[in-house]
VOTITOR-478089 format. One record per residue (C-alpha): residue number from 1; residue in three letters; x, y, z. Coordinates in steps of 0.5 Angstrom, whole numbers. Example, Ala and Ser with C-alpha at 12.3 -4.5 7.8 and 13.67 -1.06 7.14 Angstrom:
BEGIN
@k: 1; r: Ala; X: 25; Y: -9; Z: 16
@k: 2; r: Ser; X: 27; Y: -2; Z: 14
! end
This chain:
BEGIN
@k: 1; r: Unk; X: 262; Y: 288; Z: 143
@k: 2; r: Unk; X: 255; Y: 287; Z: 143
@k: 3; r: Unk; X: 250; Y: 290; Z: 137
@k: 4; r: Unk; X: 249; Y: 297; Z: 140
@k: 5; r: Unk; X: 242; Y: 297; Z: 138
@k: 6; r: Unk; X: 240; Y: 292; Z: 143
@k: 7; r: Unk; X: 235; Y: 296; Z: 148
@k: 8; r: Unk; X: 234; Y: 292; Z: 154
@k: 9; r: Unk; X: 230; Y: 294; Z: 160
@k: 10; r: Unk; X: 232; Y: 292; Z: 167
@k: 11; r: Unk; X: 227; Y: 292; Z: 172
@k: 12; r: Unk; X: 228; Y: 291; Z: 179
@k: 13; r: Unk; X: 226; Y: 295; Z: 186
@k: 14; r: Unk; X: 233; Y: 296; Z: 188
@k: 15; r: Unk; X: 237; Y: 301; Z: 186
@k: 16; r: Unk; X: 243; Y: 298; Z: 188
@k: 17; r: Unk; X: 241; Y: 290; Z: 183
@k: 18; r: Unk; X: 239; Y: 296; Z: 177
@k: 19; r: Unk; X: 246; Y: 300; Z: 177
@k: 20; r: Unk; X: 251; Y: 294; Z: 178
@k: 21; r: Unk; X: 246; Y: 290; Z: 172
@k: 22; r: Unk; X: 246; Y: 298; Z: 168
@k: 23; r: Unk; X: 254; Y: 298; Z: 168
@k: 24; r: Unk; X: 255; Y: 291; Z: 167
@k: 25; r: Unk; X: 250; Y: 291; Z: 161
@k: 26; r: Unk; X: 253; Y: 298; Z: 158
@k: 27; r: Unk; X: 260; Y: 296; Z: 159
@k: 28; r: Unk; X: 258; Y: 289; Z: 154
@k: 29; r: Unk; X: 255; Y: 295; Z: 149
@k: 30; r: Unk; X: 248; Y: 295; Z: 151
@k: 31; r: Unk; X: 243; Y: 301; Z: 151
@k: 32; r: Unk; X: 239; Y: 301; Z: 158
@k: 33; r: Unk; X: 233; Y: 303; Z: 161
@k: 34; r: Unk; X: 230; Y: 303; Z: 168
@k: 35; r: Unk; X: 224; Y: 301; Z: 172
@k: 36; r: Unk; X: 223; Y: 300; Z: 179
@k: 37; r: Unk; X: 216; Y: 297; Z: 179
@k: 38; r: Unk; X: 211; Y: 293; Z: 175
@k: 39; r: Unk; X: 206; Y: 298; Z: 173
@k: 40; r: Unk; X: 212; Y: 302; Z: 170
@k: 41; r: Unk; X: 216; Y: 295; Z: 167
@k: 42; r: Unk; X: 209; Y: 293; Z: 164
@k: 43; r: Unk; X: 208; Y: 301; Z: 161
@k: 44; r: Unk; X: 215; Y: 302; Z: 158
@k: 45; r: Unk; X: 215; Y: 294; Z: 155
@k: 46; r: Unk; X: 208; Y: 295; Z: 151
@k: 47; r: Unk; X: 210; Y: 303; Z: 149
@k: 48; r: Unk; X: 217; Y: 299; Z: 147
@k: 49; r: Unk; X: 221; Y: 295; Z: 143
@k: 50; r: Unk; X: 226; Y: 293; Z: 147
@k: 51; r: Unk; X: 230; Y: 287; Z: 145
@k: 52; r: Unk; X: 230; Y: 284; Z: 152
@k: 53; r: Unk; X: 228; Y: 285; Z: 159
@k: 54; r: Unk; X: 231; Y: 283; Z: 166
@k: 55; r: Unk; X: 225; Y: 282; Z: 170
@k: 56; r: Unk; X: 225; Y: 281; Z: 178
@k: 57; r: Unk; X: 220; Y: 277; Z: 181
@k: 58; r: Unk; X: 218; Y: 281; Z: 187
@k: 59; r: Unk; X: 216; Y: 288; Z: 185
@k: 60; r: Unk; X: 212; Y: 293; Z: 188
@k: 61; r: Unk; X: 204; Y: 293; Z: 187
@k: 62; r: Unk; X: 204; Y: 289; Z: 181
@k: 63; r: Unk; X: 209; Y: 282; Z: 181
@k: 64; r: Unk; X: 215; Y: 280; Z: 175
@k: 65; r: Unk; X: 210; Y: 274; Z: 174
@k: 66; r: Unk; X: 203; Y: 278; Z: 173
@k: 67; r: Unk; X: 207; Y: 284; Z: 169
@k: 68; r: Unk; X: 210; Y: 277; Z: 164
@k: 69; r: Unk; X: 203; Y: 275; Z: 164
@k: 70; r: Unk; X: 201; Y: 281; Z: 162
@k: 71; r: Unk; X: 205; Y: 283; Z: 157
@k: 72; r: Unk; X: 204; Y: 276; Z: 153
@k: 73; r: Unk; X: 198; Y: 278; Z: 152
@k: 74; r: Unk; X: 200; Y: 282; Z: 146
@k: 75; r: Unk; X: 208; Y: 281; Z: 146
@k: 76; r: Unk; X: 214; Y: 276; Z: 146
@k: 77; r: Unk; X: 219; Y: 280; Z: 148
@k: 78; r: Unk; X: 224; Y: 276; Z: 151
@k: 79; r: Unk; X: 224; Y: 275; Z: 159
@k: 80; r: Unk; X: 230; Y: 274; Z: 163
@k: 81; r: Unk; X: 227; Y: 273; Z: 170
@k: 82; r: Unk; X: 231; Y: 275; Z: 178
@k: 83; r: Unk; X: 229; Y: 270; Z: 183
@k: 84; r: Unk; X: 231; Y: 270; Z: 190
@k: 85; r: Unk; X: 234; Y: 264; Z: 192
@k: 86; r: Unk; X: 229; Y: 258; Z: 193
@k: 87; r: Unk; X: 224; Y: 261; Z: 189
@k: 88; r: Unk; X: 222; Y: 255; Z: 186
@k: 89; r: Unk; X: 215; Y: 256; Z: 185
@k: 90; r: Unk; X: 216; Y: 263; Z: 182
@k: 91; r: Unk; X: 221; Y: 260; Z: 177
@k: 92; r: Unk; X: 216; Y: 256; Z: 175
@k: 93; r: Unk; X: 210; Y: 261; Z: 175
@k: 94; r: Unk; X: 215; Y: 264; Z: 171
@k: 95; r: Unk; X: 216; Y: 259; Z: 166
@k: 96; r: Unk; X: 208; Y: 258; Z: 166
@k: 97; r: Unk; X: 207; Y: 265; Z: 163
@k: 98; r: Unk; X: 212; Y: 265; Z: 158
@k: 99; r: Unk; X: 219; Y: 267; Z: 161
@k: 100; r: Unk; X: 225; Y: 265; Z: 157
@k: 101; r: Unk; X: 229; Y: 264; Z: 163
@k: 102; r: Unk; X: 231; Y: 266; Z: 170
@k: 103; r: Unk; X: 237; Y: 268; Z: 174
@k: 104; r: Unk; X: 238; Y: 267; Z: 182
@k: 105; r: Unk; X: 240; Y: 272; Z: 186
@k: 106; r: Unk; X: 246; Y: 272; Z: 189
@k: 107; r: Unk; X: 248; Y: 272; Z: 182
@k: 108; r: Unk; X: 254; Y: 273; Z: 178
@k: 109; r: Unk; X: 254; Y: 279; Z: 173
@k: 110; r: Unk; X: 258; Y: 275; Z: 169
@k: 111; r: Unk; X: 253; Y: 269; Z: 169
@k: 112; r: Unk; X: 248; Y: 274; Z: 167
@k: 113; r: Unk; X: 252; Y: 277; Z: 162
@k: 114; r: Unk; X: 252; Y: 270; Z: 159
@k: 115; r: Unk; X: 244; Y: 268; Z: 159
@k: 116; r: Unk; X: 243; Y: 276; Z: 155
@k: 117; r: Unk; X: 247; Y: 274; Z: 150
@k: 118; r: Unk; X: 244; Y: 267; Z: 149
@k: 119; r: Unk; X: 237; Y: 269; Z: 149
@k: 120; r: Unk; X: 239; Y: 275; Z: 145
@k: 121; r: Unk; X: 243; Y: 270; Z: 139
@k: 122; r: Unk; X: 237; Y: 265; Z: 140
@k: 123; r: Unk; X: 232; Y: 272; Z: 139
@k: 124; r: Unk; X: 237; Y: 274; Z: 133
@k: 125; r: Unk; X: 237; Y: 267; Z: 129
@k: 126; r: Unk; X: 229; Y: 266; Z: 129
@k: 127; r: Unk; X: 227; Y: 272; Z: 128
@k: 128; r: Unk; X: 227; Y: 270; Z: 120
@k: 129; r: Unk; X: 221; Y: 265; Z: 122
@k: 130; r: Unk; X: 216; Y: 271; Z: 121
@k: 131; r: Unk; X: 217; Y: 273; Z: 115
@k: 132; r: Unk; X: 221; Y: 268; Z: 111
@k: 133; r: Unk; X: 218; Y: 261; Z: 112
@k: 134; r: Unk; X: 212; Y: 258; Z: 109
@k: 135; r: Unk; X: 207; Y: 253; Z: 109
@k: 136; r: Unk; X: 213; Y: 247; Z: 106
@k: 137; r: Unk; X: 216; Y: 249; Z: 113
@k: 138; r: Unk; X: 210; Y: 245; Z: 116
@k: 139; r: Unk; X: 211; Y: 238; Z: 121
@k: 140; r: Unk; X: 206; Y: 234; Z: 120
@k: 141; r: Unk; X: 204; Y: 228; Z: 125
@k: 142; r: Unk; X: 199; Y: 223; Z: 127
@k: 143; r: Unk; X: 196; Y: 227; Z: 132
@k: 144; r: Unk; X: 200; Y: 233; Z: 132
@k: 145; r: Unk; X: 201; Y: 239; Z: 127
@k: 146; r: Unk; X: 207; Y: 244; Z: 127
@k: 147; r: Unk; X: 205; Y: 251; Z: 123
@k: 148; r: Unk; X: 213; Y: 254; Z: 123
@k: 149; r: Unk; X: 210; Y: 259; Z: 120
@k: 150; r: Unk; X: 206; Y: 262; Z: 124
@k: 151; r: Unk; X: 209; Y: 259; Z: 130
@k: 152; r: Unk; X: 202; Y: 255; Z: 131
@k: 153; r: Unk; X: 201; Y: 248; Z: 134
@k: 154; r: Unk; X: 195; Y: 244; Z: 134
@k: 155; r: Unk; X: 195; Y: 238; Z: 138
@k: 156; r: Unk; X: 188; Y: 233; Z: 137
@k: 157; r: Unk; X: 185; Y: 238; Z: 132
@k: 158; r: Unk; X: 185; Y: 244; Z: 137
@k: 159; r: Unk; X: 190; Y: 250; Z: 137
@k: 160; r: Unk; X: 195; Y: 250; Z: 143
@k: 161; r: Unk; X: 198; Y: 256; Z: 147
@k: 162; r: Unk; X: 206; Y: 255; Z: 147
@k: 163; r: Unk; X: 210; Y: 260; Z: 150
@k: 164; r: Unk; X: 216; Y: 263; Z: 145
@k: 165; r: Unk; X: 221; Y: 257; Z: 150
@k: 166; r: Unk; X: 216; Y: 252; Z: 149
@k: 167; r: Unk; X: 214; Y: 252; Z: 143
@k: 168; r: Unk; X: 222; Y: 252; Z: 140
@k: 169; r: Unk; X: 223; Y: 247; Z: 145
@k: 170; r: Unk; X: 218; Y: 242; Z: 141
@k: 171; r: Unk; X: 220; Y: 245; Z: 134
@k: 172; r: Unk; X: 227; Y: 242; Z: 135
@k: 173; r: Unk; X: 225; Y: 235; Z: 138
@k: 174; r: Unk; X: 220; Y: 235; Z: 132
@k: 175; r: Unk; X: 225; Y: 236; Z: 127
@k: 176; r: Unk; X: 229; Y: 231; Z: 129
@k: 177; r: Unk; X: 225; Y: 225; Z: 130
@k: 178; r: Unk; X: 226; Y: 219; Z: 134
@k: 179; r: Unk; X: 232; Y: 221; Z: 135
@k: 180; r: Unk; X: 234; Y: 222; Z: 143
@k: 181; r: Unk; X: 237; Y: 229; Z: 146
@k: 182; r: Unk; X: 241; Y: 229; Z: 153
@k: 183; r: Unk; X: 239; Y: 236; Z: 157
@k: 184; r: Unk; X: 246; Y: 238; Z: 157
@k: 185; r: Unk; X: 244; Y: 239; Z: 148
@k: 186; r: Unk; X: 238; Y: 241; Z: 149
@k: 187; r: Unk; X: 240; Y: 247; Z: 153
@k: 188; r: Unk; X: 247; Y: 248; Z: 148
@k: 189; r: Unk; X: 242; Y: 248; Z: 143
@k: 190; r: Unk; X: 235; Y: 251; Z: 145
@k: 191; r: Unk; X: 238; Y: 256; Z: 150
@k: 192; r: Unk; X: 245; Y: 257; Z: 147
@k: 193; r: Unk; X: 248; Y: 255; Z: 154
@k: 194; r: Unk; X: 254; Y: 252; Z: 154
@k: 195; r: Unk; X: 256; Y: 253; Z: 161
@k: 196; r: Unk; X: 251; Y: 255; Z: 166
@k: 197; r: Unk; X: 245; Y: 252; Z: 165
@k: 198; r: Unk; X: 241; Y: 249; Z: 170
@k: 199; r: Unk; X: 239; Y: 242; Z: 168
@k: 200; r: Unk; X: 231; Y: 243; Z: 171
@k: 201; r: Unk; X: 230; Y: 249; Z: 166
@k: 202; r: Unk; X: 230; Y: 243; Z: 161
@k: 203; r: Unk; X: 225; Y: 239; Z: 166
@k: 204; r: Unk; X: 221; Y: 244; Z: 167
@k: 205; r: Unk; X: 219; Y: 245; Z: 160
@k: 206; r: Unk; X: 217; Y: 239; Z: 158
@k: 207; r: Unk; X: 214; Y: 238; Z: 163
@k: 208; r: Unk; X: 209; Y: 244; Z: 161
@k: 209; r: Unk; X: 210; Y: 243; Z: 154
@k: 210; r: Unk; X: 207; Y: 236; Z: 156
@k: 211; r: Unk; X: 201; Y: 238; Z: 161
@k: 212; r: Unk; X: 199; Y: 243; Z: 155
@k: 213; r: Unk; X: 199; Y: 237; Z: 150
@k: 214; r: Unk; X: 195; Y: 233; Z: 155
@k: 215; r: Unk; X: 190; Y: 237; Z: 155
@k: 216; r: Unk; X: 187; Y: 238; Z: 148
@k: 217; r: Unk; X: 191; Y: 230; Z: 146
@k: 218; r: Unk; X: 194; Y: 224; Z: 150
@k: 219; r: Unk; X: 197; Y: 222; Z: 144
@k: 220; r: Unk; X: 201; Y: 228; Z: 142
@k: 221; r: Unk; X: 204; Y: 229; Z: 149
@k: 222; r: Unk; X: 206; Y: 222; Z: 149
@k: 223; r: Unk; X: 211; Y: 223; Z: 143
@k: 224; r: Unk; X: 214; Y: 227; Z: 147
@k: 225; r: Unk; X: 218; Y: 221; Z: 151
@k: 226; r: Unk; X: 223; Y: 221; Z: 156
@k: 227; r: Unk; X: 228; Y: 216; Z: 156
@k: 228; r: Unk; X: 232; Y: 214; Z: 162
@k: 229; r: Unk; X: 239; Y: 217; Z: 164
@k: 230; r: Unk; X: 239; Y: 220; Z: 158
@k: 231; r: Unk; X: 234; Y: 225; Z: 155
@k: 232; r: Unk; X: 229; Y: 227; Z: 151
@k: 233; r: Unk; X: 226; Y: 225; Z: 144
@k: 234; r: Unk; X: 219; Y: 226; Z: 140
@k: 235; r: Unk; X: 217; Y: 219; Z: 138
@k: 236; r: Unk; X: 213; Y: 218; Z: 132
@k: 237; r: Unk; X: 207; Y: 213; Z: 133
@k: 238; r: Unk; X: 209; Y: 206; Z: 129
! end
């Protein structure tokens, strides 16, 4: 059974997609709240403390994708996206401003309960990052600086805005040097799954966590190296 502390707001304008996803959701143990509309998604996530929240993309009045944005501005509460199927372009946006990760409807509840409980384990073995860390916990390359303390990146001497997914992302790779990690790892390991990740959430990531480094350092987003049928690895200028 879940931890019945677990609050969890799910967001969605169909009452149909709320009432099956509450009563799957309750069955695990969870607490579940409501919303049928952005505005109020992103009231109930600032005024909250939910442990999680499942976001549909396509909202009346303001979209999954502005009320994400919106919230990161001042929370990292986890986000586990609904898009419709095809919505490659909302999964991406979705990445972009700071969700964990995202479903396609038709979904299975089963797959969804799956990816709750990976992102909440994930949630539960960093959350001692901000308050038992210190400076010996830092990584330090040529051109690259990783503050696990504070979850802070600096690339090229310029600070980098990461998202909570991007920035574990990088960290794991950096941990492990030069050493080469197939996407089915970094999805077991980066996002607990074990059985339905999508092999692009992997992609879509690096290719974010690249494009942000580039801006402010050529040298940093080059460590972050693909290596050909495999995977990926943080290579360490000789």
């Amino acid at each position: 059974m879940a931890d019945l502390n677990h609050r969890i707001l799910v967001v969605d304008d169909e009452e149909r997609i709320r009432r099956l996803l509450k009563m799957y959701l309750e069955k695990e143990g969870y607490q579940i709240e409501e919303a049928e509309d952005g505005e109020t998604a992103l009231q109930k996530a600032l005024n909250n403390d939910y442990d999680l929240i499942l976001l549909d993309v396509m909202l009346p009045g303001i979209d999954g994708v502005e009320v994400c944005l919106r919230l990161r501005q001042s929370k990292a509460t986890p986000v586990l996206m609904l898009t419709a199927k095809g919505e490659e372009i909302n999964r991406v946006q979705g990445f972009e401003v700071g969700a964990d990760d995202y479903v396609v409807k038709p979904f299975s509840p089963r797959e969804v309960i799956y990816r709750v409980k990976a992102i909440l384990r994930r949630s539960s073995a960093t959350a001692y990052l901000s308050k038992e860390t210190n400076s010996s916990n830092n990584i330090v390359f040529p051109h690259l600086l990783i503050e696990h303390d504070a979850h802070r990146v600096t690339a090229g001497g310029h600070e980098v805005g990461l998202t909570p997914k991007e920035y574990e992302l990088l960290h794991y790779l950096a941990v492990s040097p030069d050493k080469v990690f197939s996407r089915e790892e970094l999805l077991k390991d980066v996002w607990n799954y074990e059985f339905f990740g999508d092999l692009r959430t992997v992609d879509t990531h690096v290719k974010r966590l690249r494009e942000k480094l580039n801006k402010v350092s050529p040298e940093s987003a080059a460590m972050i190296t693909t290596v050909w049928g495999v995977g990926y690895k943080l290579e360490v200028p000789k």
